[in-house]
FIMI-10300 format. One record per residue: residue number from 1; residue in three letters; x, y, z of N, C-alpha, C, O in turn; chain. Coordinates in pm, whole numbers, plus 50000, padded with zeros to 5 digits. Layout:
FIMI-10300
     n   res    n.xx    n.yy    n.zz   ca.xx   ca.yy   ca.zz    c.xx    c.yy    c.zz    o.xx    o.yy    o.zz   chain
   NUM   ALA       X       Y       Z       X       Y       Z       X       Y       Z       X       Y       Z       A
...
***
This chain:
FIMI-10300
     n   res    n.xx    n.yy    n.zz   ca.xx   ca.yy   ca.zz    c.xx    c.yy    c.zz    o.xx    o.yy    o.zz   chain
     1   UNK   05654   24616   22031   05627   24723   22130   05521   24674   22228   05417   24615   22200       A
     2   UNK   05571   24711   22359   05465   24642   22479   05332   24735   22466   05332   24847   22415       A
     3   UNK   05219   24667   22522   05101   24745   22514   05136   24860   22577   05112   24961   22510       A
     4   UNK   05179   24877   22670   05226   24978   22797   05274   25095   22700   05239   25212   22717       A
     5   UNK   05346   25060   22611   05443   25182   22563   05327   25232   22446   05362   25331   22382       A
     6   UNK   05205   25179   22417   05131   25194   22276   05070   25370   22363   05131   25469   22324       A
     7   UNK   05007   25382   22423   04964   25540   22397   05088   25580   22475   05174   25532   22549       A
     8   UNK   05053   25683   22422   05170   25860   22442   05118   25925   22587   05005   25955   22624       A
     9   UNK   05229   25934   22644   05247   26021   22772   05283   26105   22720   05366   26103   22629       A
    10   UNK   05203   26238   22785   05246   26409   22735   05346   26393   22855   05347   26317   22951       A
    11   UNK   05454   26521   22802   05535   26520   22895   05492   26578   22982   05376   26605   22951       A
    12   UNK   05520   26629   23106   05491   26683   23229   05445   26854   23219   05358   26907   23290       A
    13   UNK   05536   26929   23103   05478   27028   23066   05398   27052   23022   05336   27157   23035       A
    14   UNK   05371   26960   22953   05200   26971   22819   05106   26895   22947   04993   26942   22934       A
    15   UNK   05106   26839   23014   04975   26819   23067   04888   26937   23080   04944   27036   23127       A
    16   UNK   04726   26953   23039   04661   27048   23033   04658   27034   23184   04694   26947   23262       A
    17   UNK   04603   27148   23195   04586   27198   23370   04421   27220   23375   04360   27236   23269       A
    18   UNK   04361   27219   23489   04243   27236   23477   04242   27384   23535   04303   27417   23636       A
    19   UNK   04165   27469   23459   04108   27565   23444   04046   27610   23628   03957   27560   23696       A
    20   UNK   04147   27726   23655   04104   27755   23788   03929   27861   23757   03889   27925   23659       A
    21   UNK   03851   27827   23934   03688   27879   23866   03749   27972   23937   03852   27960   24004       A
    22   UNK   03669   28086   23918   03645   28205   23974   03560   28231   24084   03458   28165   24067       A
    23   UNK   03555   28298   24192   03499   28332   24302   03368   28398   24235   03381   28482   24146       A
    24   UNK   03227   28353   24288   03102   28407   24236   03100   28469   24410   03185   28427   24488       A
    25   UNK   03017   28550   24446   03026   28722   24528   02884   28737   24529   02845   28751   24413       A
    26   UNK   02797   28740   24606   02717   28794   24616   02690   28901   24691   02732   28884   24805       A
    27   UNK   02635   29013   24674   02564   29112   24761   02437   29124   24813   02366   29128   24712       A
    28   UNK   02363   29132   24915   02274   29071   24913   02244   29146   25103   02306   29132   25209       A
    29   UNK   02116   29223   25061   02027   29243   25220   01898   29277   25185   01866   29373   25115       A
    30   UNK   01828   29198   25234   01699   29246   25180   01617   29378   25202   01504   29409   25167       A
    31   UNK   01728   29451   25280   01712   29603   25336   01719   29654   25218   01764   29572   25139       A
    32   UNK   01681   29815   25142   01738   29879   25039   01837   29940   25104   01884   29895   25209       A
    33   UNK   01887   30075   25035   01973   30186   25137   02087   30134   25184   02125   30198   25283       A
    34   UNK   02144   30061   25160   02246   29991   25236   02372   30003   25183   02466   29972   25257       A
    35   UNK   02397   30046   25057   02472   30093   24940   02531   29927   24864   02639   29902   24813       A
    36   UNK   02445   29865   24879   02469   29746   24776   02530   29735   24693   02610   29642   24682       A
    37   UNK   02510   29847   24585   02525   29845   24419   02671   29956   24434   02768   29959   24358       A
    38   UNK   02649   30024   24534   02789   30149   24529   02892   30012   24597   03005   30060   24582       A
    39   UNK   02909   29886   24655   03004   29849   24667   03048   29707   24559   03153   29648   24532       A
    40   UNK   02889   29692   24515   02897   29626   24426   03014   29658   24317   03102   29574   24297       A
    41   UNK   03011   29755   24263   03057   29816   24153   03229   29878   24160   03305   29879   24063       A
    42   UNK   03271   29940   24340   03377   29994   24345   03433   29886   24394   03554   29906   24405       A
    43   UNK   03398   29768   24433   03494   29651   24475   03531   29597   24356   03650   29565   24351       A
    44   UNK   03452   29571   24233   03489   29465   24128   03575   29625   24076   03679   29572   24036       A
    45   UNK   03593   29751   24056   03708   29817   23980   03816   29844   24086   03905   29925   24057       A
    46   UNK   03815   29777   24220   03945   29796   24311   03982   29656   24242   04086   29648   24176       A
    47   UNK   03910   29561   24254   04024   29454   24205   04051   29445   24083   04144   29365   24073       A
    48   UNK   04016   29487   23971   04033   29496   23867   04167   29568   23893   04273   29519   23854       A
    49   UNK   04161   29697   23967   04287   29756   23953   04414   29668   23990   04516   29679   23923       A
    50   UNK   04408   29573   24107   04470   29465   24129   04494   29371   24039   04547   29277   24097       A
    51   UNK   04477   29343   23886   04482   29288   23841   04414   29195   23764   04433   29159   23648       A
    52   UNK   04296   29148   23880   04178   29085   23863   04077   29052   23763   03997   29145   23759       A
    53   UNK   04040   28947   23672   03904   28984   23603   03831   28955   23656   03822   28871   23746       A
    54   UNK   03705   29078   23570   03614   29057   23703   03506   29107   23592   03515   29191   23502       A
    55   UNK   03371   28997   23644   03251   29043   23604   03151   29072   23690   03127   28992   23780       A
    56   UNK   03075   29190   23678   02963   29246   23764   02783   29195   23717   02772   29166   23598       A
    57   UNK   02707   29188   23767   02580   29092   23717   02463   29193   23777   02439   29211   23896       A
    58   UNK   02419   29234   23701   02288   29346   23772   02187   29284   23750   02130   29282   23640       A
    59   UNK   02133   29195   23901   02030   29112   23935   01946   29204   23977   01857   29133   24026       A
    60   UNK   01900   29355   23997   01835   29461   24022   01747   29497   23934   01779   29567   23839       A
    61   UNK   01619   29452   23953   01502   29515   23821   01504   29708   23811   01453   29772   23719       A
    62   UNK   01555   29751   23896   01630   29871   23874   01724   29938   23817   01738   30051   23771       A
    63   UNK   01797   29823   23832   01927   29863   23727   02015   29966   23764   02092   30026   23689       A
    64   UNK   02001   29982   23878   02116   30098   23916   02269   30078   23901   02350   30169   23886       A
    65   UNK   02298   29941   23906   02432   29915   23873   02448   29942   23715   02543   30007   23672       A
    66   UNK   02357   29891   23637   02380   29938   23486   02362   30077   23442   02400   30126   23336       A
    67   UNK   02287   30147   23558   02269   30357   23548   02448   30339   23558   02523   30343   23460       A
    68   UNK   02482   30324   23669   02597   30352   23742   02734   30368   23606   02824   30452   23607       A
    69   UNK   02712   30264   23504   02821   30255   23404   02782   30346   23279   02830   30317   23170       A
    70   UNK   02707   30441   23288   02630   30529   23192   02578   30476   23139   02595   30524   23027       A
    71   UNK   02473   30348   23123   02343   30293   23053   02229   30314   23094   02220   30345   23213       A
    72   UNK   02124   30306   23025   01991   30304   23030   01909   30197   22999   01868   30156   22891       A
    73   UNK   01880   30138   23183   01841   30031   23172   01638   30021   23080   01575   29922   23045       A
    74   UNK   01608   30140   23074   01490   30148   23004   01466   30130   22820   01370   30120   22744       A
    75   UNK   01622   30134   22805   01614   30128   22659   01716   29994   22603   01744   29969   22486       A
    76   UNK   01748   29940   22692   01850   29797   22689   01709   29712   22631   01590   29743   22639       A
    77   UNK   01754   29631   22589   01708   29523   22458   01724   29416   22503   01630   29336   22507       A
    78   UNK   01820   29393   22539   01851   29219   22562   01941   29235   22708   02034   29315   22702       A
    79   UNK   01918   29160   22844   01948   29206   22961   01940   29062   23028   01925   28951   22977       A
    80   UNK   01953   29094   23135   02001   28912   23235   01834   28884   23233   01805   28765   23230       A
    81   UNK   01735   28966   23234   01587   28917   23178   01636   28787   23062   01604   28669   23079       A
    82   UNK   01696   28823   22977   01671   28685   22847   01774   28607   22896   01814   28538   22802       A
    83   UNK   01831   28587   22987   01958   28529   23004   01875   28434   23106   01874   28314   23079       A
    84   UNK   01794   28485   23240   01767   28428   23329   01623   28327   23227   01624   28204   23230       A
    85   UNK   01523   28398   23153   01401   28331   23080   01422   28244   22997   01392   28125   22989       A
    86   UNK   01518   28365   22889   01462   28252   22730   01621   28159   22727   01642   28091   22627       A
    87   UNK   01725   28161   22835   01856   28121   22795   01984   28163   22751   02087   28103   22717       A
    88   UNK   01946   28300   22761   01996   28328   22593   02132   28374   22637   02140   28472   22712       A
    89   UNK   02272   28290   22582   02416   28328   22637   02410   28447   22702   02323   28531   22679       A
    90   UNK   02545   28468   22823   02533   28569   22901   02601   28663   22846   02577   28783   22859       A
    91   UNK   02739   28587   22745   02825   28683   22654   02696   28781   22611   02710   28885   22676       A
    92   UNK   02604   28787   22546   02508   28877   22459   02463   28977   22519   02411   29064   22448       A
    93   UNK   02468   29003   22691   02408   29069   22719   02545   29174   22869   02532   29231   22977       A
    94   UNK   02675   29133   22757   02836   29197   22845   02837   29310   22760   02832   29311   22637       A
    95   UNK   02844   29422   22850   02871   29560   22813   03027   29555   22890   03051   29514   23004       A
    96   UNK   03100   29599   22814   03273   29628   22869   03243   29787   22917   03166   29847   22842       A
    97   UNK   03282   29843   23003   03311   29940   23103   03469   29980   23131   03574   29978   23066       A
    98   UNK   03428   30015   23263   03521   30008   23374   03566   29835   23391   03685   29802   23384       A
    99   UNK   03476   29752   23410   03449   29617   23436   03363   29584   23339   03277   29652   23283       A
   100   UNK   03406   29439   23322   03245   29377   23196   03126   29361   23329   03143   29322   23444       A
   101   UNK   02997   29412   23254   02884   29423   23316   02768   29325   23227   02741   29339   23107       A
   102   UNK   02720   29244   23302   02601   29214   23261   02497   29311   23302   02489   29363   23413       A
   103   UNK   02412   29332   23192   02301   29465   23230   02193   29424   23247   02145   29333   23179       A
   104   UNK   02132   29484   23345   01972   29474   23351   01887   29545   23255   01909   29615   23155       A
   105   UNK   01775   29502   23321   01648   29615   23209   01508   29607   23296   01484   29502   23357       A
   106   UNK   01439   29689   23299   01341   29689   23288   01226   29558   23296   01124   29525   23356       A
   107   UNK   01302   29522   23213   01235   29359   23208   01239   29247   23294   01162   29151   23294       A
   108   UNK   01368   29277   23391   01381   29181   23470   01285   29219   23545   01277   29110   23603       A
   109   UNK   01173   29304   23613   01120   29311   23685   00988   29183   23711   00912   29157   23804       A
   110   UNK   01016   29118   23550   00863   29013   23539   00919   28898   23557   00855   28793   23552       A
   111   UNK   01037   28905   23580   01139   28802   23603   01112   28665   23692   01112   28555   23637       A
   112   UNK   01094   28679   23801   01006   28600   23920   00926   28568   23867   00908   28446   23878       A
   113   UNK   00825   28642   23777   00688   28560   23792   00724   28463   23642   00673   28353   23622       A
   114   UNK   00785   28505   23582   00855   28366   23435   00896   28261   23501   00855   28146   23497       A
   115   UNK   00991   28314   23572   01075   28158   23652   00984   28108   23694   00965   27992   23658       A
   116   UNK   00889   28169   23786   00794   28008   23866   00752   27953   23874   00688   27912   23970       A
   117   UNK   00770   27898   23719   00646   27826   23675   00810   27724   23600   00771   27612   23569       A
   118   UNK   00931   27738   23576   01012   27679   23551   01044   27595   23622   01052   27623   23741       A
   119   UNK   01075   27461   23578   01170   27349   23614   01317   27402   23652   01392   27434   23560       A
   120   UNK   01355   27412   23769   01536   27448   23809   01530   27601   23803   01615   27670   23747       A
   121   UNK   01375   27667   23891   01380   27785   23861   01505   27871   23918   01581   27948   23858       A
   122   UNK   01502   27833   24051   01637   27850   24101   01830   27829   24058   01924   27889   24111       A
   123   UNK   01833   27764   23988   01950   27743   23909   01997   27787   23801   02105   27750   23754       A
   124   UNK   01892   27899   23732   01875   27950   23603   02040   28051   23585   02107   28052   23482       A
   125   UNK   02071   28119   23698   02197   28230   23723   02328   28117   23691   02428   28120   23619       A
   126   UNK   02249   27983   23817   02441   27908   23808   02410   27901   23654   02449   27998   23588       A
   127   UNK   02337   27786   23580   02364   27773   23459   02420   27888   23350   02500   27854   23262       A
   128   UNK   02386   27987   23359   02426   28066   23245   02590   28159   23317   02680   28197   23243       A
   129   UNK   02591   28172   23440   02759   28143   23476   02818   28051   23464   02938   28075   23450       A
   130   UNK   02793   27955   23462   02904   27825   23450   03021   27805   23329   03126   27742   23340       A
   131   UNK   02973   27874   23219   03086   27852   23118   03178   27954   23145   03284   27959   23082       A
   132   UNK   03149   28036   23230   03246   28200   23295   03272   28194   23366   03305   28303   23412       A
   133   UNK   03288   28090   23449   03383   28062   23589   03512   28102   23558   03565   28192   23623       A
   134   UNK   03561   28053   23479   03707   27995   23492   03755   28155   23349   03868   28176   23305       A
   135   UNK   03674   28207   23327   03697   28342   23267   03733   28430   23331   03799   28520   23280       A
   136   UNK   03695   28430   23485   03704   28533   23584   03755   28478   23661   03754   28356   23680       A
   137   UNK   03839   28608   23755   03909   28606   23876   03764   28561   23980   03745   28461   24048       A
   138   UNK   03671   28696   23956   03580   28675   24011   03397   28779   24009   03391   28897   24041       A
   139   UNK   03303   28715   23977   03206   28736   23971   03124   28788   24075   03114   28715   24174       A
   140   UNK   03054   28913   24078   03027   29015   24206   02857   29029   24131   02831   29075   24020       A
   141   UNK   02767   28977   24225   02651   28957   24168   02546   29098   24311   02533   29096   24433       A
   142   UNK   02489   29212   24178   02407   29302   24260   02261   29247   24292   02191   29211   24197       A
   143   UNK   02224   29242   24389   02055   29146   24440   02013   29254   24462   02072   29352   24508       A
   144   UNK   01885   29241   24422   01729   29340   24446   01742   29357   24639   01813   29307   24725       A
   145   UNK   01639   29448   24637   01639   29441   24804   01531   29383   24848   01432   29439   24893       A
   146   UNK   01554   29232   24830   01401   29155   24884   01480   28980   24884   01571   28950   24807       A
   147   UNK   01428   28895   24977   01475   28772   24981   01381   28703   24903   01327   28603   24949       A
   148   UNK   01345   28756   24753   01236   28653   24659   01376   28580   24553   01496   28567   24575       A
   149   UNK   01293   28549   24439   01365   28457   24337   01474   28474   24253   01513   28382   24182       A
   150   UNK   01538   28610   24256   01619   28649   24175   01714   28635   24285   01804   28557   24254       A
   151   UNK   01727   28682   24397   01823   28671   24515   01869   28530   24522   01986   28495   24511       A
   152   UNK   01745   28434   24545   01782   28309   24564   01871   28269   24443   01989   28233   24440       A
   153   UNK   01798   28281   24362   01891   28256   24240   02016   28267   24200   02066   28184   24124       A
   154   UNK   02108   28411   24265   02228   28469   24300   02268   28363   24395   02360   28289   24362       A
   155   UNK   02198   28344   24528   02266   28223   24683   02292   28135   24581   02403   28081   24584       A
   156   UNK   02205   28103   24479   02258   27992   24501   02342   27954   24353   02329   27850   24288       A
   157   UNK   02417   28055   24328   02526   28038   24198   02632   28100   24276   02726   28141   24208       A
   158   UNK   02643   28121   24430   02791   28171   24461   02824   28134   24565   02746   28085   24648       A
   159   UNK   02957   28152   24582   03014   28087   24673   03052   28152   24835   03099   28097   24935       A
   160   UNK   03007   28293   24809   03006   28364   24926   02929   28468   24940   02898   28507   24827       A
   161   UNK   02890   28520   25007   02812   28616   25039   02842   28782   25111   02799   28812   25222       A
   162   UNK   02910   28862   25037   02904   29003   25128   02797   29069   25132   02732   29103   25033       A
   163   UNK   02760   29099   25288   02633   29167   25326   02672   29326   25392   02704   29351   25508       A
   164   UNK   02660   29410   25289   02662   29533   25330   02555   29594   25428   02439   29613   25391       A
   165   UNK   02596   29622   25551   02456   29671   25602   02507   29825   25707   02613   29871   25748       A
   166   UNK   02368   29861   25714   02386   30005   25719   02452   30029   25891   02411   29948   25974       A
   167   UNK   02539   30123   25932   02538   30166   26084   02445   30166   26151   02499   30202   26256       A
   168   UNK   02336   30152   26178   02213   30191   26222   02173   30067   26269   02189   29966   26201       A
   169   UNK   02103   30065   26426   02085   29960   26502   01969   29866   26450   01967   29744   26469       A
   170   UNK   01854   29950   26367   01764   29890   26291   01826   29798   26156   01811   29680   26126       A
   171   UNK   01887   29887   26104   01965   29752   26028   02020   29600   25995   02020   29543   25886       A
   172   UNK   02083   29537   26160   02141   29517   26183   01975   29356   26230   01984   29237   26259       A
   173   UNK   01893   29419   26219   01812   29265   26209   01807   29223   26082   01827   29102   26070       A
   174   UNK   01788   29276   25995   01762   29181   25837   01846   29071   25853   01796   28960   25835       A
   175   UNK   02034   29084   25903   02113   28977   25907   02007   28871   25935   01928   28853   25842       A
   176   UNK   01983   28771   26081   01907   28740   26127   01794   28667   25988   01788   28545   25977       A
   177   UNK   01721   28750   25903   01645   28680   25841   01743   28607   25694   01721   28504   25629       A
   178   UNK   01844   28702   25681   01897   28688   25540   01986   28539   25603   02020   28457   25517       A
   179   UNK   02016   28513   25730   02104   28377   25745   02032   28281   25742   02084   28172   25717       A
   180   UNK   01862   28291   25772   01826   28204   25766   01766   28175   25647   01731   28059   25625       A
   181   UNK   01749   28266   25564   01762   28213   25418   01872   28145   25357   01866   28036   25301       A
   182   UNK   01950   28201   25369   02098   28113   25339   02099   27962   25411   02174   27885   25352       A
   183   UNK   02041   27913   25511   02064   27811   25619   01951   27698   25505   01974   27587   25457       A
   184   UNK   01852   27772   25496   01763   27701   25370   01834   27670   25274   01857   27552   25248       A
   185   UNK   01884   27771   25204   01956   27775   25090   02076   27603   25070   02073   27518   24981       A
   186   UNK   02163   27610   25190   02230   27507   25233   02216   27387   25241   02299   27303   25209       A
   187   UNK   02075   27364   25298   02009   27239   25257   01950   27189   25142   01942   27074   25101       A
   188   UNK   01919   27265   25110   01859   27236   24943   01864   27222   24807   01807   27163   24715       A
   189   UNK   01990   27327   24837   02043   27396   24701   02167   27349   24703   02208   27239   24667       A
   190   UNK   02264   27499   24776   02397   27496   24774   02446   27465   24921   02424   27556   25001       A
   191   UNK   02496   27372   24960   02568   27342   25071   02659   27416   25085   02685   27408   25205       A
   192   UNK   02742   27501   25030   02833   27548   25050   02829   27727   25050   02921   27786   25106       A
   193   UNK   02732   27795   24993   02687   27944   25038   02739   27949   25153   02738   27841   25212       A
   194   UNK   02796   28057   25220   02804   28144   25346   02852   28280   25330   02911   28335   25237       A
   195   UNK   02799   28332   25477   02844   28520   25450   02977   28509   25457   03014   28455   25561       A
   196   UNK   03061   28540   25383   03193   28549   25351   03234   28680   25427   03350   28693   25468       A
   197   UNK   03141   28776   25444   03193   28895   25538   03077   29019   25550   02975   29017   25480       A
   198   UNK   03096   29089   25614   02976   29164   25714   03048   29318   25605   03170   29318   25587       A
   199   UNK   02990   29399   25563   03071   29515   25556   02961   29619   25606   02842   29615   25575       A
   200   UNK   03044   29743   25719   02991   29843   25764   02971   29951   25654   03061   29985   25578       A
   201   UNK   02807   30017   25652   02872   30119   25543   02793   30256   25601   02744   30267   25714       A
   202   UNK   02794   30340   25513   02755   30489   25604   02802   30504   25707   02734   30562   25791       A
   203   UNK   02898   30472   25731   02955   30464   25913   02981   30623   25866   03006   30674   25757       A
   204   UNK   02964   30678   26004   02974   30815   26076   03063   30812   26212   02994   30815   26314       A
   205   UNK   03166   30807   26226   03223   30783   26307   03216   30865   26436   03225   30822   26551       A
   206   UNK   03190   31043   26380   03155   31126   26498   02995   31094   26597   02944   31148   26694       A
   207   UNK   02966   31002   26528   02805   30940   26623   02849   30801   26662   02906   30709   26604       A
   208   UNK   02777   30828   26841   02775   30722   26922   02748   30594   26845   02820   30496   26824       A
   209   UNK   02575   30635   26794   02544   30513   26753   02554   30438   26646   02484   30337   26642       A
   210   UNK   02641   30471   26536   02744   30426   26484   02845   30339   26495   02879   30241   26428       A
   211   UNK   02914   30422   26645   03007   30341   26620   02987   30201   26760   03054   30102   26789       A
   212   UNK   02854   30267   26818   02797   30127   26899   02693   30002   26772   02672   29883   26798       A
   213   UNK   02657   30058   26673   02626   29986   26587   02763   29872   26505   02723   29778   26436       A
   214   UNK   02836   29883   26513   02971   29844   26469   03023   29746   26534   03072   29646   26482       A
   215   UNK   03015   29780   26700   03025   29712   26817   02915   29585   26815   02944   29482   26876       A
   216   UNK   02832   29593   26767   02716   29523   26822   02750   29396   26710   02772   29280   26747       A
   217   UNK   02752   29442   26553   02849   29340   26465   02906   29259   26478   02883   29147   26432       A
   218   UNK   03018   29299   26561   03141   29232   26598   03141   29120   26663   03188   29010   26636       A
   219   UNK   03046   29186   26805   03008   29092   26903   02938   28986   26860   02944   28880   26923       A
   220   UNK   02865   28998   26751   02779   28874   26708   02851   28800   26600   02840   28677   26600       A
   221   UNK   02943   28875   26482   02970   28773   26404   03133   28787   26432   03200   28690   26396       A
   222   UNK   03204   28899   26494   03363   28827   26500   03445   28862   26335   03402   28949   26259       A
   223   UNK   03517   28810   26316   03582   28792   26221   03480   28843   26072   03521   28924   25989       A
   224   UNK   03384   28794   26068   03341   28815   26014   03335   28952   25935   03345   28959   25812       A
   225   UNK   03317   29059   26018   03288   29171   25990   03453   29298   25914   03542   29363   25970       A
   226   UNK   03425   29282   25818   03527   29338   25755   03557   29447   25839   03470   29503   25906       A
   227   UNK   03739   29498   25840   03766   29638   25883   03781   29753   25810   03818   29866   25842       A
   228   UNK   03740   29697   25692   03728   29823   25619   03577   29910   25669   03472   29852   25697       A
   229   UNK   03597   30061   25673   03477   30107   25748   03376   30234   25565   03416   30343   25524       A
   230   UNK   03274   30164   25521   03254   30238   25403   03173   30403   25497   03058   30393   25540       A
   231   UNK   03240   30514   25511   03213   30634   25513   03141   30710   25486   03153   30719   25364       A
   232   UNK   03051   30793   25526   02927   30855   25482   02954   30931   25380   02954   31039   25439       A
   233   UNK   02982   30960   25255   03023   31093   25162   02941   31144   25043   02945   31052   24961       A
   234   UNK   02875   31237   24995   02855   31277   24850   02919   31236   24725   02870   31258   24614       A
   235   UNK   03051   31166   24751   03103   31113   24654   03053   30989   24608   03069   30983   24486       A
   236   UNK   03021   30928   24635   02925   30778   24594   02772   30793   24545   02703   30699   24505       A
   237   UNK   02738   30911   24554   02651   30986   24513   02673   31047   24356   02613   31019   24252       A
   238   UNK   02770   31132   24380   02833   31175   24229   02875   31103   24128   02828   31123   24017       A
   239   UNK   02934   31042   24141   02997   30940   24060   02913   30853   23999   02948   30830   23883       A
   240   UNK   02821   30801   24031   02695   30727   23931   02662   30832   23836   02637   30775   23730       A
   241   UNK   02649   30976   23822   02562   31028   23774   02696   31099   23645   02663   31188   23566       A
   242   UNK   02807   31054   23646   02908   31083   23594   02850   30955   23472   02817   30981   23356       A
   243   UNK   02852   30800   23544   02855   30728   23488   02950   30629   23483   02969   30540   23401       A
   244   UNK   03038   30674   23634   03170   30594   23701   03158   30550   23800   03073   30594   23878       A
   245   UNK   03251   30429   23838   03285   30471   23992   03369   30549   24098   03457   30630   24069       A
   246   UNK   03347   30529   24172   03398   30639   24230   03569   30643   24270   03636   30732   24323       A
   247   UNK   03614   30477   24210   03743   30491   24172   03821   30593   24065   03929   30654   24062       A
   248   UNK   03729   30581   23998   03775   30635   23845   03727   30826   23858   03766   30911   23778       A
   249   UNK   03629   30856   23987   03560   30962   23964   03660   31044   24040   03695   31153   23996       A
   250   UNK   03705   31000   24143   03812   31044   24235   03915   30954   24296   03926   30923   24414       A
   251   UNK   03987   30917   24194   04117   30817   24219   04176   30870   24355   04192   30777   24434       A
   252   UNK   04215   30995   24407   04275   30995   24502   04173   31020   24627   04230   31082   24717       A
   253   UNK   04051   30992   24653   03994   31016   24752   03985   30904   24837   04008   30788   24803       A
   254   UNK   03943   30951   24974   03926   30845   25070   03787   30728   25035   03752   30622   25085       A
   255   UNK   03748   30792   24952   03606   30657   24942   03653   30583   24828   03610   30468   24816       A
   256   UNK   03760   30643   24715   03822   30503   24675   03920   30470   24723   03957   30362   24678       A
   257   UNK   04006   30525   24820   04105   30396   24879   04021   30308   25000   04082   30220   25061       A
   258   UNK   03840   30347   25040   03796   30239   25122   03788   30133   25060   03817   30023   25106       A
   259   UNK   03744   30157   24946   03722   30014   24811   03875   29963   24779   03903   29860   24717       A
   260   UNK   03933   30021   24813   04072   29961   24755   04119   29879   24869   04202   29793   24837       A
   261   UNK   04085   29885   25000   04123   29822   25146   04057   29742   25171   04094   29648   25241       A
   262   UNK   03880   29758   25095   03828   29587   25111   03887   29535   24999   03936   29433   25049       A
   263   UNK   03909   29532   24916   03965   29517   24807   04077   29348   24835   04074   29232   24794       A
   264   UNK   04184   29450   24950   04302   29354   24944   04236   29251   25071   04296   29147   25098       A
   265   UNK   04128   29283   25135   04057   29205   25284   03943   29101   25163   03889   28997   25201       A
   266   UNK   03935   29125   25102   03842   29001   24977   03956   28891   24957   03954   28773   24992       A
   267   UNK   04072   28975   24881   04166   28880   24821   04262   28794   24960   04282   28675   24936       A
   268   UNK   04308   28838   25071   04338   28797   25141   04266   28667   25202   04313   28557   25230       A
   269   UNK   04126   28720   25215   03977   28632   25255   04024   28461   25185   04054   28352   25232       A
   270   UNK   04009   28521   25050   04024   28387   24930   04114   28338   24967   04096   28221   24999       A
   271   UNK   04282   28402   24987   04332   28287   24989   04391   28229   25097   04478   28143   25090       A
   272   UNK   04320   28298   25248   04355   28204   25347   04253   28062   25320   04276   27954   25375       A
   273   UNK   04113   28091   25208   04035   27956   25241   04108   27852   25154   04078   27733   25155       A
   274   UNK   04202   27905   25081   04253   27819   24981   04356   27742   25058   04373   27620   25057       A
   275   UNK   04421   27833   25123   04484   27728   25196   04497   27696   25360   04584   27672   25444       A
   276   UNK   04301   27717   25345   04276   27646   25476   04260   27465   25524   04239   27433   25641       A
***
């Protein structure tokens, strides 16, 4: 027997395939009020409804995304605090929901000041995502409202960036500082971060400046700016305090078919880059 023929070719079917990663998502304005965590939460259960797996990451020493799924981030035990500090697997700290949630606590609030004194303080998020890439469709990470270390930490474990920001003409500067964090981010870190898309939210459509706030978006980033328009309502309000989202709180309302319309403008997003 020739050397050639001595190891085994799998046939063409058995070749293992490599493991497709998952889209990591960030949310992210260093504004509060902007409804961050309300799109955080109804985008990862629109695509879920699509099919999607999907994990949500409450980078918020608030924890409103973990209120949002009926927990209490004051009495949680083990939270992305031990995940981001002591290491500790991210499986340990997945609450299954609506969506699997990594939970916050309380604790993350001392969070920053542990990391900064760490070696790869910044890389602490990719590392403990990395074995969950390829688990998920895709990973939707909620950021505090401040451009410090937990944010960075999010830039720089994902691969895109949605920036929810409010109708309101004051709003509409944070962009401006949050790109040039990202522009840092690029050089240093992750070369490959960018705002993946602009989303309008509280839009009021019966006010001028609304819908000249919208205008002003456009003109600056173009394409960018999703057409889905998130709507001023009490329902995104209610629905946290249920302990849902507002898919699940009012399946047939207009504020979950807005989440269901960025929904298919995310997935569309992905795969024109795939096969750009």
């Amino acid at each position: 027997m020739g050397l050639l023929q001595v190891a085994h070719q799998p046939e063409p079917d058995t070749v293992p395939q490599k493991a497709a990663m998952g889209s990591v998502i960030a949310f992210a304005n260093q504004k509060g009020g902007v409804a961050k965590t309300t799109s955080t939460l109804n985008l990862a259960v629109a695509l879920a409804e699509e099919g999607k797996r999907v994990l949500t990451v409450d980078l918020d020493p608030q924890g409103n995304l973990t209120m949002s799924q009926g927990l209490n981030p004051d009495t949680i035990e083990r939270s992305m605090y031990d995940v981001l500090v002591h290491r500790l697997p991210l499986e340990q700290v997945i609450h299954k929901g609506e969506i699997d949630l990594a939970v916050s606590s309380i604790d993350l609030a001392g969070a920053e000041l542990a990391l900064s004194s760490m070696i790869g303080r910044e890389r602490a998020l990719e590392r403990a995502l990395a074995p969950f890439k390829s688990q998920y469709d895709y990973v939707l990470i909620d950021t505090p409202p401040s451009l410090g270390l937990l944010t960075i930490n999010a830039l720089v474990a994902s691969d895109g960036v949605i920036v929810p920001v409010q109708c309101e003409y004051l709003s509409l500067r944070g962009l401006v500082q949050l790109e040039n964090t990202l522009s840092m981010i690029r050089e240093n870190l992750n070369p490959n971060v960018a705002i993946q898309g602009i989303l309008p939210t509280m839009f009021d459509g019966r006010t001028l400046h609304a819908r000249e706030a919208v205008e002003i978006l456009q003109e600056n980033f173009g394409d960018l700016v999703f057409k889905t328009r998130i709507r001023k309502t009490v329902r995104y309000a209610e629905a946290p305090v249920k302990g849902l989202s507002v898919l699940k709180y009012e399946p047939g309302g207009s504020a979950a078919q807005a989440y269901r319309e960025l929904a298919k403008e995310v997935m569309n997003g992905a795969q024109a880059r795939q096969h750009a």
